[in-house]
C-alpha positions as CSV (number, residue, x, y, z in Angstrom):
1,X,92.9,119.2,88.4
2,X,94.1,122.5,87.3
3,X,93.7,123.5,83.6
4,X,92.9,119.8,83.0
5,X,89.4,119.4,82.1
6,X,87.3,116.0,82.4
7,X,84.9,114.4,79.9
8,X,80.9,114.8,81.4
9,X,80.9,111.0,82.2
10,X,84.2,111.2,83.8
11,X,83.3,113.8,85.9
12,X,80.0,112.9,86.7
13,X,81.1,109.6,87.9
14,X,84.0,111.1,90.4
15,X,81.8,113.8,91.7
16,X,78.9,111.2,92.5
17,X,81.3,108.8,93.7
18,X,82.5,111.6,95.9
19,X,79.3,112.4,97.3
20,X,78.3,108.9,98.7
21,X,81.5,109.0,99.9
22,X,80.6,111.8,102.2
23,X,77.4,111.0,102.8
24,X,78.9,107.5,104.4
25,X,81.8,108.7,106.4
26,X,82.1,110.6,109.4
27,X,82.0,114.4,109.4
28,X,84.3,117.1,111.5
29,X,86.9,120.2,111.7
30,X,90.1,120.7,113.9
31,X,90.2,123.2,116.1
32,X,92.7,125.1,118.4
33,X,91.3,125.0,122.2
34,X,93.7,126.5,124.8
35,X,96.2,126.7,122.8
36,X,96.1,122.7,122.2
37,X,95.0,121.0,119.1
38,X,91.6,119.0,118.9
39,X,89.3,117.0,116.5
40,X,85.9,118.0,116.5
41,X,83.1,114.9,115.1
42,X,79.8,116.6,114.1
43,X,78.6,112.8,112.3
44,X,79.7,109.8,112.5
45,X,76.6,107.2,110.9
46,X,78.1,104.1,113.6
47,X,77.9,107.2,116.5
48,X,74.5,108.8,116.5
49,X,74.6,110.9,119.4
50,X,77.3,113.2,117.6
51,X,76.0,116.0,115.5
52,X,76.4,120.0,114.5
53,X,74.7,120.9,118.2
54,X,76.4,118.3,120.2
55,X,80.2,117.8,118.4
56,X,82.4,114.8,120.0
57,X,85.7,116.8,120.5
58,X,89.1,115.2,121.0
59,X,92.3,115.9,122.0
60,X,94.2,114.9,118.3
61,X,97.1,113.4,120.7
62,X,94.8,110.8,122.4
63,X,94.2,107.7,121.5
64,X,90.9,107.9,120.0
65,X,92.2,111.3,118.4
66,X,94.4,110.2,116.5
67,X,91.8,107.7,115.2
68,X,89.4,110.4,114.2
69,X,92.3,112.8,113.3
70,X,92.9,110.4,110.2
71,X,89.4,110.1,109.4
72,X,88.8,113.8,109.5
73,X,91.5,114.0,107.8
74,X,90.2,111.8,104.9
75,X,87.1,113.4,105.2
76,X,88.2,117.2,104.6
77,X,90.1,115.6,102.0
78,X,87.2,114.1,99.8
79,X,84.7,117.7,101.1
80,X,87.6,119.9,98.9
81,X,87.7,117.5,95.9
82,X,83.8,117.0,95.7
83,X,83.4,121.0,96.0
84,X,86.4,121.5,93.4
85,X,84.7,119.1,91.3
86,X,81.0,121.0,91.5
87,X,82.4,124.5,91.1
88,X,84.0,123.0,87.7
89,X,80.6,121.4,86.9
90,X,78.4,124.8,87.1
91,X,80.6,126.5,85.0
92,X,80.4,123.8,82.3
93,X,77.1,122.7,82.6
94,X,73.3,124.4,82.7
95,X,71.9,121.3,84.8
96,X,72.3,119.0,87.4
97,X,75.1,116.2,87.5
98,X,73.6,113.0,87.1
99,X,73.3,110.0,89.9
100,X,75.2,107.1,88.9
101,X,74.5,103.6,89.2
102,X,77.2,102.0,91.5
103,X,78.7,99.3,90.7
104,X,79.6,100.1,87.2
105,X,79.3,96.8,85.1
106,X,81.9,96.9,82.5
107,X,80.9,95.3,78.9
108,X,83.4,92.9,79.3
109,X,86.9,92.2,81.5
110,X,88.6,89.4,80.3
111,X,91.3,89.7,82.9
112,X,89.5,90.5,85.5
113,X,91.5,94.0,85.8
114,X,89.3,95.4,88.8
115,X,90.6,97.6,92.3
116,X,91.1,93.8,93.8
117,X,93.9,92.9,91.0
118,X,95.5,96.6,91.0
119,X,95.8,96.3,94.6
120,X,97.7,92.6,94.6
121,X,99.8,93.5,91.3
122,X,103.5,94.3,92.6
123,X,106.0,97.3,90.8
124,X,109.3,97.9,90.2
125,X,109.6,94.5,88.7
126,X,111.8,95.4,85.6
127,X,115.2,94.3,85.6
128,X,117.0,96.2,83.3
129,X,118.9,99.3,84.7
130,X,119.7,102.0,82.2
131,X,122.9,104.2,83.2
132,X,121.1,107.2,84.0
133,X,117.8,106.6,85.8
134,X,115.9,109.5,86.8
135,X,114.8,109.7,89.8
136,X,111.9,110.8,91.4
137,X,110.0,110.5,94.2
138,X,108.2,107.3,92.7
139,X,111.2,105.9,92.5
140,X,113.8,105.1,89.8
141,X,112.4,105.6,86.3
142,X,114.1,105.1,83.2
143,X,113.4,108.0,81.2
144,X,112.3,111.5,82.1
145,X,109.3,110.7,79.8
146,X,108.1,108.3,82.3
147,X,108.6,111.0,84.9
148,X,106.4,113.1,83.4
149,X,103.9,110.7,82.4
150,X,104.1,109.4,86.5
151,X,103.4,113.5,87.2
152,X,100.3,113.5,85.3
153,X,98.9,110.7,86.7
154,X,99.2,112.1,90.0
155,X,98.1,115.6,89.7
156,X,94.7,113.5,87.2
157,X,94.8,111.8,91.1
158,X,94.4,108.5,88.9
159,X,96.7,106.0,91.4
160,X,99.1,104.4,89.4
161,X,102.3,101.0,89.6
162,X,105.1,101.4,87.7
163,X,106.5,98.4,85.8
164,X,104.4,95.8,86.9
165,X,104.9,92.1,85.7
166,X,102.2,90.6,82.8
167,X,103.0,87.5,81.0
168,X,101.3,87.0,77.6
169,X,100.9,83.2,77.2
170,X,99.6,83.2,73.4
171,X,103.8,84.5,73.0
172,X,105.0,83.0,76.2
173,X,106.2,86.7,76.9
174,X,106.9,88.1,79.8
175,X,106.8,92.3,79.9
176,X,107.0,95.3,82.4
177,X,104.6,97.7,81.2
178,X,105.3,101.3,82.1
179,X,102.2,102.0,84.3
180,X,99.1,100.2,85.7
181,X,96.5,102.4,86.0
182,X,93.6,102.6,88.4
183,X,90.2,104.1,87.6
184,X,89.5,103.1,91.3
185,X,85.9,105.1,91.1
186,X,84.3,102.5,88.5
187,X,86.5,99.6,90.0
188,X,88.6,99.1,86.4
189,X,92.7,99.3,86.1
190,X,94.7,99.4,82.5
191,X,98.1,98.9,81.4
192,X,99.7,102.0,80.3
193,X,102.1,102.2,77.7
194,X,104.5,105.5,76.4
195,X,105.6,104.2,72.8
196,X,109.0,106.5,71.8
197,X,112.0,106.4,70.1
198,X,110.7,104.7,66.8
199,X,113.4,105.6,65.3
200,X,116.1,103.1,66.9
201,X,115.3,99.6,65.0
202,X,115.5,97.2,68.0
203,X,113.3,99.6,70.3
204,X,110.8,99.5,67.4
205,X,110.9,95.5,67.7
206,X,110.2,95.4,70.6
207,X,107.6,97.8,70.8
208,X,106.2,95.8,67.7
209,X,106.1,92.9,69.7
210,X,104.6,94.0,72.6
211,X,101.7,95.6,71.2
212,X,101.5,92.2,69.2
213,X,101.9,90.1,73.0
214,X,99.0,92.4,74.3
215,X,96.7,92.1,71.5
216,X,97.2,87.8,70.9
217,X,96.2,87.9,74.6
218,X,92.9,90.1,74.5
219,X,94.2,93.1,75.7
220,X,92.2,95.2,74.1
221,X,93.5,98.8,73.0
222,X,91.5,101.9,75.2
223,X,90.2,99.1,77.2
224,X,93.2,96.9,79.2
225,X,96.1,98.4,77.6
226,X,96.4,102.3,77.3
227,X,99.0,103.6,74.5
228,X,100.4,107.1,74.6
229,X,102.5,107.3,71.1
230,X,105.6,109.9,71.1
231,X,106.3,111.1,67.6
232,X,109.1,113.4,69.2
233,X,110.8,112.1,72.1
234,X,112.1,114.9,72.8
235,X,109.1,117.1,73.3
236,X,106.2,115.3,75.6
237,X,102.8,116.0,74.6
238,X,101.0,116.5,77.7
239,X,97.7,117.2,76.2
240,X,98.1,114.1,73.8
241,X,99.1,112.4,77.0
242,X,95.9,113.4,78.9
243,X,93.8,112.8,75.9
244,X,94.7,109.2,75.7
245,X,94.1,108.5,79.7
246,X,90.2,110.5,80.3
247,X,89.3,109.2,76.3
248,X,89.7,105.4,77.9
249,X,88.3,106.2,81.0
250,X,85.6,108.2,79.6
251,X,84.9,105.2,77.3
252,X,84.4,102.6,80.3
253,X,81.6,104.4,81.4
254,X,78.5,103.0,79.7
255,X,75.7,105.2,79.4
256,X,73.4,103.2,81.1
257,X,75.3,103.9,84.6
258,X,73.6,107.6,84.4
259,X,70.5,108.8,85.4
260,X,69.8,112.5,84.7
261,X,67.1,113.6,87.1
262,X,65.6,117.5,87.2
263,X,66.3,117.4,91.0
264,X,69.6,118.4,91.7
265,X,71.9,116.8,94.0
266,X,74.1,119.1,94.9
267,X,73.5,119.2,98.7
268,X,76.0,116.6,101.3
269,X,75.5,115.9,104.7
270,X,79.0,118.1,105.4
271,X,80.1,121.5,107.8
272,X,80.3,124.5,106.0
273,X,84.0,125.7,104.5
274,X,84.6,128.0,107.5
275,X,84.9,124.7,109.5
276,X,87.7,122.6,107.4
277,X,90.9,123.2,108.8
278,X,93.6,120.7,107.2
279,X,95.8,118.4,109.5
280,X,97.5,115.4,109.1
281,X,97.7,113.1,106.2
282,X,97.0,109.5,105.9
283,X,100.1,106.6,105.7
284,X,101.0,104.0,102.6
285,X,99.9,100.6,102.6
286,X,102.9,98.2,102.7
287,X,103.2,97.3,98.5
288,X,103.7,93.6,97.8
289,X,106.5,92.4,96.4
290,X,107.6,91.1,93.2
C-alpha cells in the first residue's frame, strides 16, 4: 500500500479477512532440489497427513504440481499481504486488531451491488471513442485522469471494471460509469465516478444529469456511487482521490461487525518467512461481454 494509509475499520477488516484466509487454505514454500524446481505442502485442511515434519513435495512440472504450484502461489501471496498489513497495524495501534464478524450485513443495498453482481457486470461498454485514447494496460481509457485513477485502484488492490453499463429507469438513461469498484472483503461493489472539466457547458450537463440519473434511482452518494470531484483537471489529486475511495469503504463497515478482544490474534497457521520463495502467478478469468 505504500505511503497510503487505511482507516482502523478498513484495515481491520482486510487483515482479518486475510487471516481466515490462511487459516483455510493450504500452506507451503518452493524449493530448488537437484537443481529442479519443486512445491513443498506443509498443510492442506482436505490432506491431513501433510504437515511441517512430513511436507508433500512436488515436482512444480507435474501434474499435481502445477495444481499446488498455483495454490502456493496464492497462498505466499495472501502470507506477504497479511504480514504487510500487521507490521502497519503495530506501528499505528497499542492493541490488538479486532475479529470481525463475517458476513458483513450492509444497512441497506438496494441494488443488490454484492461480489456476485461485480463479477457478472461486463466493461468496456462505452461507445464513444475520443481521438486520443490513452492507453494502458487496462485497456483504452479516455483521459489520462482515468489512468491514473485505474493506477490507484490497483496499487489500493481494490479490483476494479471500467465503463460498465447501468441504466437508470426513473430517467430512462443509460450511462457508462468510469469505474465499478469492488470492496470484495465485505462483499459490497460502487460506481465510481471522476467529475472534471466543469468548465465546458455541455460536459457540465451531462455531469448534472448523471448525478441526477443516479440519485432519482437510489444510488446513494458514498454508498453505490463514489464521486471523485476535479477542480483542476489538470492537476490530479491523488490524496483527494484516495480519500474519497477508503472514506466510502470505511463507512460500509458498521461498527457492530467488530469485536475487540484483549487476546490478540496475531498468530496463523503459516511457515515462517525464510520458507516463502515466490513462483508463478495465477491466470484471468474469461470477462463477460457486453
Amino acid at each position: 500500500m505504500n505511503d497510503i494509509i487505511l482507516p482502523m475499520k478498513v484495515h481491520a477488516v482486510k487483515l482479518e479477512y486475510r487471516r481466515l484466509m490462511l487459516e483455510n487454505m493450504p500452506h507451503g514454500h518452493f524449493a530448488v532440489k537437484k537443481g529442479v524446481w519443486n512445491v513443498v505442502i506443509t498443510y492442506d485442511p482436505d490432506q491431513p497427513k501433510y504437515n511441517t515434519r512430513y511436507p508433500r513435495t512436488l515436482y512444480v512440472s507435474s501434474k499435481l504440481g502445477r495444481k499446488y504450484t498455483e495454490i502456493i502461489n496464492n497462498y505466499l501471496k495472501i502470507k506477504s499481504e497479511y504480514e504487510l498489513l500487521l507490521a502497519s497495524w503495530k506501528s499505528l495501534y497499542n492493541v490488538a486488531p479486532p475479529r470481525i464478524r463475517f458476513p458483513i450485513k450492509q444497512f441497506s443495498d438496494p441494488h443488490g451491488m454484492n461480489n456476485d453482481f461485480f463479477n457478472r457486470q461486463p466493461e468496456h461498454c462505452g461507445k464513444y471513442i475520443p481521438d486520443n485514447p490513452t492507453e494502458s494496460e487496462f485497456g483504452e481509457l479516455k483521459s489520462k485522469n482515468e489512468l491514473m485513477g485505474a493506477d490507484i485502484l490497483k496499487l489500493m488492490d481494490i479490483p476494479f471494471k471500467y465503463e460498465t453499463k447501468v441504466t437508470f429507469v426513473e430517467t430512462n438513461e443509460t450511462i457508462n460509469p468510469d469505474y465499478l469498484i469492488n470492496f470484495y472483503e465485505i462483499d459490497r461493489c460502487a460506481y465510481l465516478e471522476i467529475l472534471g472539466m466543469n468548465d465546458k457547458g455541455d460536459y457540465s450537463m451531462r455531469t448534472a444529469s448523471k448525478i441526477n440519473g443516479f440519485s432519482r434511482s437510489g444510488y446513494r452518494p458514498g454508498r453505490e456511487v463514489i464521486y471523485v470531484l476535479l477542480y483542476d483537471k489538470a492537476n490530479f489529486d491523488r490524496d483527494y482521490f484516495v480519500s474519497q475511495v477508503l472514506s466510502a469503504f470505511n463507512d460500509m463497515i458498521p461498527d457492530s461487525a467488530l469485536v475487540w478482544d484483549t487476546k490478540p490474534v496475531y498468530s496463523i497457521k503459516a511457515p515462517s518467512s525464510d520458507e516463502s520463495w515466490g513462483n508463478p502467478t495465477l491466470g484471468d478469468s474469461t470477462a463477460p461481454a457486453c
